[in-house]
C-alpha positions, 0 to 999 in steps of 0.5 A: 667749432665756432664761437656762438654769441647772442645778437646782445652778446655781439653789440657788447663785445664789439663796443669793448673792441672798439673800445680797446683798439681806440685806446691801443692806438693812444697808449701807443701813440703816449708810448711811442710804438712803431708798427714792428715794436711795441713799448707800451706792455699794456693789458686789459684786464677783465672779470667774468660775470657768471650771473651775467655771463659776460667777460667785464672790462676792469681796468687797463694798465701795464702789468706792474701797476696790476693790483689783483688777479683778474679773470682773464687779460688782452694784451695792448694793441689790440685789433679785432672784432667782437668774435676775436675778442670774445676768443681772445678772453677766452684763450687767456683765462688766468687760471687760480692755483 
């Protein structure tokens, strides 16, 4: 089964992608990664919006400056398209315990 996006909802999240894979390739750039190793443990953190119904970049950081608990994560680099991200988010829901 594949992943259903509106035309709205594919121009959303192909600008986050587009987004995260510019800001991936300057967090590593500040980290000093190499293709085959990433030091830079960095995560974007996002809230999902059920009025919306749209997962809502928060913040990008490295887990230990994380203050709260979000929805879902994306770990840094990342590369991809509306559709892996939107799959992506999903696949990471945080779950609440």
């Amino acid at each position: 089964m594949g992943i259903t996006l509106t035309k709205k909802q594919q121009a959303y999240y192909q600008g986050i992608a587009d987004h995260l894979e510019n800001r991936s390739e300057s967090i590593c750039k500040d980290n000093d990664c190499t293709e085959d190793q990433h030091n830079c443990n960095s995560f974007a953190y996002f809230d999902y919006d059920k009025e919306i119904e749209l997962y809502t970049l928060q913040t990008i950081c490295i887990s230990d400056f994380c203050q709260r608990v979000y929805d879902s994560l994306i770990g840094l680099p990342f590369s991809g398209n509306a559709f892996d991200l939107f799959n992506e988010l999903e696949s990471n829901l945080i779950e609440e315990d």
